[in-house]
C-alpha positions in Angstrom: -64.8 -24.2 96.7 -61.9 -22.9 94.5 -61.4 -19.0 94.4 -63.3 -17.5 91.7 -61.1 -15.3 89.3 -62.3 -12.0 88.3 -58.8 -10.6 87.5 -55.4 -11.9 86.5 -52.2 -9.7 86.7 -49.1 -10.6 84.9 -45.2 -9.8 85.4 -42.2 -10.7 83.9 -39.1 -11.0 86.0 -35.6 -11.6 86.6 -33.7 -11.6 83.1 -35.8 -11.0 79.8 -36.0 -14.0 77.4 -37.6 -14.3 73.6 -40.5 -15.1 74.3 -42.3 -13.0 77.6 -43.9 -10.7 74.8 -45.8 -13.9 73.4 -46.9 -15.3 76.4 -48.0 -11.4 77.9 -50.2 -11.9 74.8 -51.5 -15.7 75.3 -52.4 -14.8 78.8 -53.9 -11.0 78.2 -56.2 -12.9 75.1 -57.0 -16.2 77.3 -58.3 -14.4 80.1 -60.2 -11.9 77.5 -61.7 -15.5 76.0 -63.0 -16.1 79.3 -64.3 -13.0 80.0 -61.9 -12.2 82.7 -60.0 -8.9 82.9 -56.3 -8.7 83.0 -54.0 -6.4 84.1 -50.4 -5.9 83.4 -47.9 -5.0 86.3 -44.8 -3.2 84.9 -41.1 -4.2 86.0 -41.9 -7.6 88.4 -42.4 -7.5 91.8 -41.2 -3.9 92.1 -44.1 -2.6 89.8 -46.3 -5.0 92.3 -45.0 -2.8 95.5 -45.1 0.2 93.9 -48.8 -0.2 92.2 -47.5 0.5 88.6 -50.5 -1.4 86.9 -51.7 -1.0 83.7 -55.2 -2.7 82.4 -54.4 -4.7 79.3 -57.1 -6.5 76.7 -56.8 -8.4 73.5 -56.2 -5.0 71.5 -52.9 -4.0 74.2 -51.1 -7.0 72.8 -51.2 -6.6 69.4 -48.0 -6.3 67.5 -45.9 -8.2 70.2 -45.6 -12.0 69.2 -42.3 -10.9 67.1 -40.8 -8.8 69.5 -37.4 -9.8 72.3 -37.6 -8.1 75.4 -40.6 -7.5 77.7 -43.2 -5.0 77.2 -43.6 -5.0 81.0 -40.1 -4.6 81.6 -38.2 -6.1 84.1 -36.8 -5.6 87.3 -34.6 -6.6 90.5 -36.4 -5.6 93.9 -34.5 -5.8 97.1 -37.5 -4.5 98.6 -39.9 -7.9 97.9 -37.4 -10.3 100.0 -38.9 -8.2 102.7 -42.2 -8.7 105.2 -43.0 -5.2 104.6 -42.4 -4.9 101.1 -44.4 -7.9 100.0 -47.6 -6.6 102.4 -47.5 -3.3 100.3 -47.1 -5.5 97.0 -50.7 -7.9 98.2 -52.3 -4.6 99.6 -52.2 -3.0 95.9 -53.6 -6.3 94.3 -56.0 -6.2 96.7 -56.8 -2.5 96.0 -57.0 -3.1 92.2 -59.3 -6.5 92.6 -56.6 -8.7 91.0 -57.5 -12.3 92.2 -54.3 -14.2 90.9 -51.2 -13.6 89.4 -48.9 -15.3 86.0 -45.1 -15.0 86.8 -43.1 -15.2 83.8 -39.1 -16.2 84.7 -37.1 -18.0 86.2 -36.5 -19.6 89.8 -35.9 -16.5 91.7 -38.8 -15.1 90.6 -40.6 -18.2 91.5 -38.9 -18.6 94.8 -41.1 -14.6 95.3 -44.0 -15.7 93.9 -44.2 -19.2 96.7 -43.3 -16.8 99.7 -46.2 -14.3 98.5 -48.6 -17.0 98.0 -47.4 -18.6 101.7 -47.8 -15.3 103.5 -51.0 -13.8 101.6 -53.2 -17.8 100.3 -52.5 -15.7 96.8 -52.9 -17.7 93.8 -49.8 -18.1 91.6 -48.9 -19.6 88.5 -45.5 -19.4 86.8 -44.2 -19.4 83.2 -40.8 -20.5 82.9 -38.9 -17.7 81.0 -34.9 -18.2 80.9 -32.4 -18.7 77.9 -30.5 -21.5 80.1 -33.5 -24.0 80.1 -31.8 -24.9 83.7 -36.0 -25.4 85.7 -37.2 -28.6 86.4 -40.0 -29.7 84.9 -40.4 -28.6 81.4 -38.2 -29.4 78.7 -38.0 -26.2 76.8 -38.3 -22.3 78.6 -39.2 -19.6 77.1 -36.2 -17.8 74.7 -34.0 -21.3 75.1 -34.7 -22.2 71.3 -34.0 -18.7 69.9 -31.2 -18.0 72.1 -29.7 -21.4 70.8 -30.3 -20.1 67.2 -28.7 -17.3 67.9 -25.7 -18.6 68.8 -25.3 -21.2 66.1 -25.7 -18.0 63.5 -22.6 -16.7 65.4 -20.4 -19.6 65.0 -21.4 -20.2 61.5 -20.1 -16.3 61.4 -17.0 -17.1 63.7 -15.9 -19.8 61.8 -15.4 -18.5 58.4 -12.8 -16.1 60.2 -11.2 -19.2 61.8 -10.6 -20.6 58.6 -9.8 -18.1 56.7 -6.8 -17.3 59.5 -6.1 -21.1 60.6 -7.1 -20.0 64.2 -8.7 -21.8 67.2 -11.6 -19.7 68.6 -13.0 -20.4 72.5 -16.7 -19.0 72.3 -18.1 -18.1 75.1 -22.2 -18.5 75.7 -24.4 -18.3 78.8 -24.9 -21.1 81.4 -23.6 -19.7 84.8 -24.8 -23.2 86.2 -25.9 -25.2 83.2 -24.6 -26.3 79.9 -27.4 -26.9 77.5 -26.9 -24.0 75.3 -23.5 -25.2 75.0 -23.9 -28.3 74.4 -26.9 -27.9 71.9 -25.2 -25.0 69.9 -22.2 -27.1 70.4 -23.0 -29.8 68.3 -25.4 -27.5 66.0 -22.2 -25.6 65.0 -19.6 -28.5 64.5 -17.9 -27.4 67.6 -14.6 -29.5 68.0 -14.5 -29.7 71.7 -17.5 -28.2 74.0 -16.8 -27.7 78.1 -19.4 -27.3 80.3 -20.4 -26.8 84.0 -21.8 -30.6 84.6 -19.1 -32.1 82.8 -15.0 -31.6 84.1 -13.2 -32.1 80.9 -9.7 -31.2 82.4 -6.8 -28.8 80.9 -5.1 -32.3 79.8 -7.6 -34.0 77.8 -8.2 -30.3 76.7 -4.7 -30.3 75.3 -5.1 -33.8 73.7 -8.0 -32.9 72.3 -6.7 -30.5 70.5 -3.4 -32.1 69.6 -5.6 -34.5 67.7 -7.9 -32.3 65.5 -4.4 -30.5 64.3 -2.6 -33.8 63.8 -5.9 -35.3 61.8 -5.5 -32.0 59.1 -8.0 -29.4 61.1 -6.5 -26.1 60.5 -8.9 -24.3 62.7 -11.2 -25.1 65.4 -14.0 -23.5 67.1 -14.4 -24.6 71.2 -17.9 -23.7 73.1 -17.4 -22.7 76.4 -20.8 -22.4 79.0 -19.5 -19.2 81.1 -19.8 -21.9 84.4 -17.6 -24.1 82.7 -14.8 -25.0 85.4 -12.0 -26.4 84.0 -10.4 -22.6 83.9 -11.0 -18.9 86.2 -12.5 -17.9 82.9 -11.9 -18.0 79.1 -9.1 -15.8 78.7 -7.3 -17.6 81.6 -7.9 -20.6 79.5 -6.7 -19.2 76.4 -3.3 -17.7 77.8 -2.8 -21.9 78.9 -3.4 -23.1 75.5 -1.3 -20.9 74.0 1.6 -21.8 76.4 1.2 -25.2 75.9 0.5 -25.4 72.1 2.2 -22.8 70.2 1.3 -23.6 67.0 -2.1 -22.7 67.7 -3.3 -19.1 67.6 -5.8 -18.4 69.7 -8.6 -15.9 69.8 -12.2 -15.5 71.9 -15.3 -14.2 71.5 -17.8 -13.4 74.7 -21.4 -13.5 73.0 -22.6 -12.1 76.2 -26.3 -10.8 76.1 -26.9 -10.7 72.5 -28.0 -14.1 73.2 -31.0 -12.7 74.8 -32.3 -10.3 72.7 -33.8 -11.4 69.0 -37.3 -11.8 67.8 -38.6 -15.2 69.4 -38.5 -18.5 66.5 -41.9 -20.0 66.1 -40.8 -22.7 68.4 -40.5 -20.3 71.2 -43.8 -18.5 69.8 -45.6 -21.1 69.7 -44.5 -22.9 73.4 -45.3 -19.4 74.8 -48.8 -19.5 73.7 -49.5 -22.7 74.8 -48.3 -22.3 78.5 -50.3 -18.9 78.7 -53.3 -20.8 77.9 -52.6 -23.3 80.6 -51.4 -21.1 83.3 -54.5 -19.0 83.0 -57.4 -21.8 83.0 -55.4 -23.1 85.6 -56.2 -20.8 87.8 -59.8 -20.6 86.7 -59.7 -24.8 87.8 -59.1 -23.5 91.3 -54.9 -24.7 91.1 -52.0 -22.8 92.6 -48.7 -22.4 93.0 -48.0 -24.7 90.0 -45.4 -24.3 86.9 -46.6 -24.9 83.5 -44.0 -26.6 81.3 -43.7 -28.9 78.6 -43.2 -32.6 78.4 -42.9 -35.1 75.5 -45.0 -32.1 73.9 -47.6 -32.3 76.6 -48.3 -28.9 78.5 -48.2 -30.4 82.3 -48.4 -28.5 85.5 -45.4 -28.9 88.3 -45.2 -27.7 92.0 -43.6 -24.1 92.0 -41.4 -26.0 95.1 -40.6 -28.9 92.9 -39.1 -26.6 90.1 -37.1 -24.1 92.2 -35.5 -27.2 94.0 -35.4 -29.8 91.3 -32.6 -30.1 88.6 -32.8 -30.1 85.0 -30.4 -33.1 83.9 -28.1 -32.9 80.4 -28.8 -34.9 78.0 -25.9 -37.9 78.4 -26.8 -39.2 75.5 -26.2 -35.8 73.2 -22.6 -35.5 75.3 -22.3 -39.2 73.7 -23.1 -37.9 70.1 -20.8 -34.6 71.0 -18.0 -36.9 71.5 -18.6 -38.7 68.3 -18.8 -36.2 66.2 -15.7 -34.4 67.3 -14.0 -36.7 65.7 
């Protein structure tokens, strides 16, 4: 017989994305629709050692749909990759009568929630929450689509300073170890070349590249670099090269950095948050654990926790096909 649930508690961990706010309110308002009570644990897993709980019903969340950031906070604990510190994390669940838990974030916070549930049988249920949409087994996460709009806005911006100078900008967004944002903004934006961490464009074809777009009349040109991209040390490295090997070009770069993740969410990301906060909670009523909820072909579907920490979300060959097309 499956567990019954009494309590849920929610975190948010590893880096904030658009988005945690509205699915803190989908699963605070599904477990108040099935008369469950819900409690909210502030800043992850270190809130969870340290017992900083907070009880939270449909009125707690009002107000929060719009908002960037967490509400919970967020934070790194050293302390929950240890024995001891995840015993003191279950024995203060246990104290407040919280019967399962909803991890919002990404695989490291994941990875903590399998090792609790190993150690302690603890139900667990994750909400993928990262701007990089890098986990297995959804095709969107949480803050991906209003990070993405976000840095399409800054291009659009970037670009009327590139042509009003003649100048080549390098842009660099996030994606340590993938290069969707890239590659979506990319095109979104009219990028002329975009380099990537699963793709090894080279410093040569780099140069070509942009040999062409001058010879074919562009006067300026805007390239989107992911931050893992490795066909330089880093952007600036890059930069100085370009400038050494085409003259005529005069170069500038802009780091979006963390602006990226901040913003109010876009009714995609809304809307996707609600959905898998729904999901993850009656989940766990349905007696399942240690699943992901994610979306495919628009279906909410659950994957193994294990599956999504070790599995890789794949680029879309056929948009670095249309990328290279329109570049043109």
């Amino acid at each position: 017989m499956p567990k019954t649930i009494k309590k849920v508690g929610v975190l948010t961990s590893g880096g904030d994305s658009p988005g945690m706010n509205a699915a803190i309110r989908s699963v605070v308002r599904t477990c108040a629709y099935h008369n469950i009570e819900c409690i909210g644990i502030y800043r992850g897993y270190q809130g969870m050692i340290e017992g900083d709980f907070k009880e939270m019903g449909p009125r707690s969340v009002n107000n929060i749909v719009n908002k960037g950031g967490t509400i919970l906070k967020s934070a790194r604990s050293v302390e929950f990759r240890t024995p001891e510190g995840r015993k003191k994390a279950h024995d203060n669940l246990v104290k407040a009568g919280v019967d399962a838990l909803v991890v919002i974030g990404g695989d490291g916070s994941f990875t903590g929630g399998l090792i609790f549930n190993s150690e302690f049988d603890f139900p667990v249920m994750g909400i993928p929450g990262t701007i990089d949409n890098d986990i297995y087994g959804t095709s969107f996460t949480l803050g991906y689509d209003t990070a993405l709009n976000t840095v399409v806005d800054c291009i659009d911006k970037i670009r009327d300073t590139a042509s009003s100078h003649n100048r080549l900008f390098f842009v660099e967004v996030m994606g340590r170890d993938a290069g969707h944002i890239a590659l979506n903004a990319g095109i979104g934006a009219g990028a002329e070349e975009i380099l990537i961490p699963e793709e090894d464009l080279g410093l040569d074809r780099l140069l070509d590249s942009l040999q062409k777009s001058k010879a074919s009349g562009k006067s300026s040109s805007i390239v989107v670099i992911a931050e893992g991209d490795k066909i330089g040390k880093n952007v600036f490295e890059l930069k100085d090269y370009v400038e050494a090997n085409l003259p005529e070009y005069d170069v500038r770069v802009s780091v979006l950095g963390h602006m990226q993740r901040g913003g109010s969410p876009s009714c995609f990301d809304r809307v996707l948050a609600s959905r898998l906060g729904v999901k993850a909670v009656e989940s766990l009523i349905e007696g399942k654990s240690n699943y992901m909820v994610g979306l495919r072909e628009d279906k909410v579907i659950l994957t193994p926790l294990e599956q999504a920490i070790k599995g890789k979300s794949e680029i879309d060959r056929e948009l670095l096909r249309v990328s290279d097309i329109m570049s043109t």
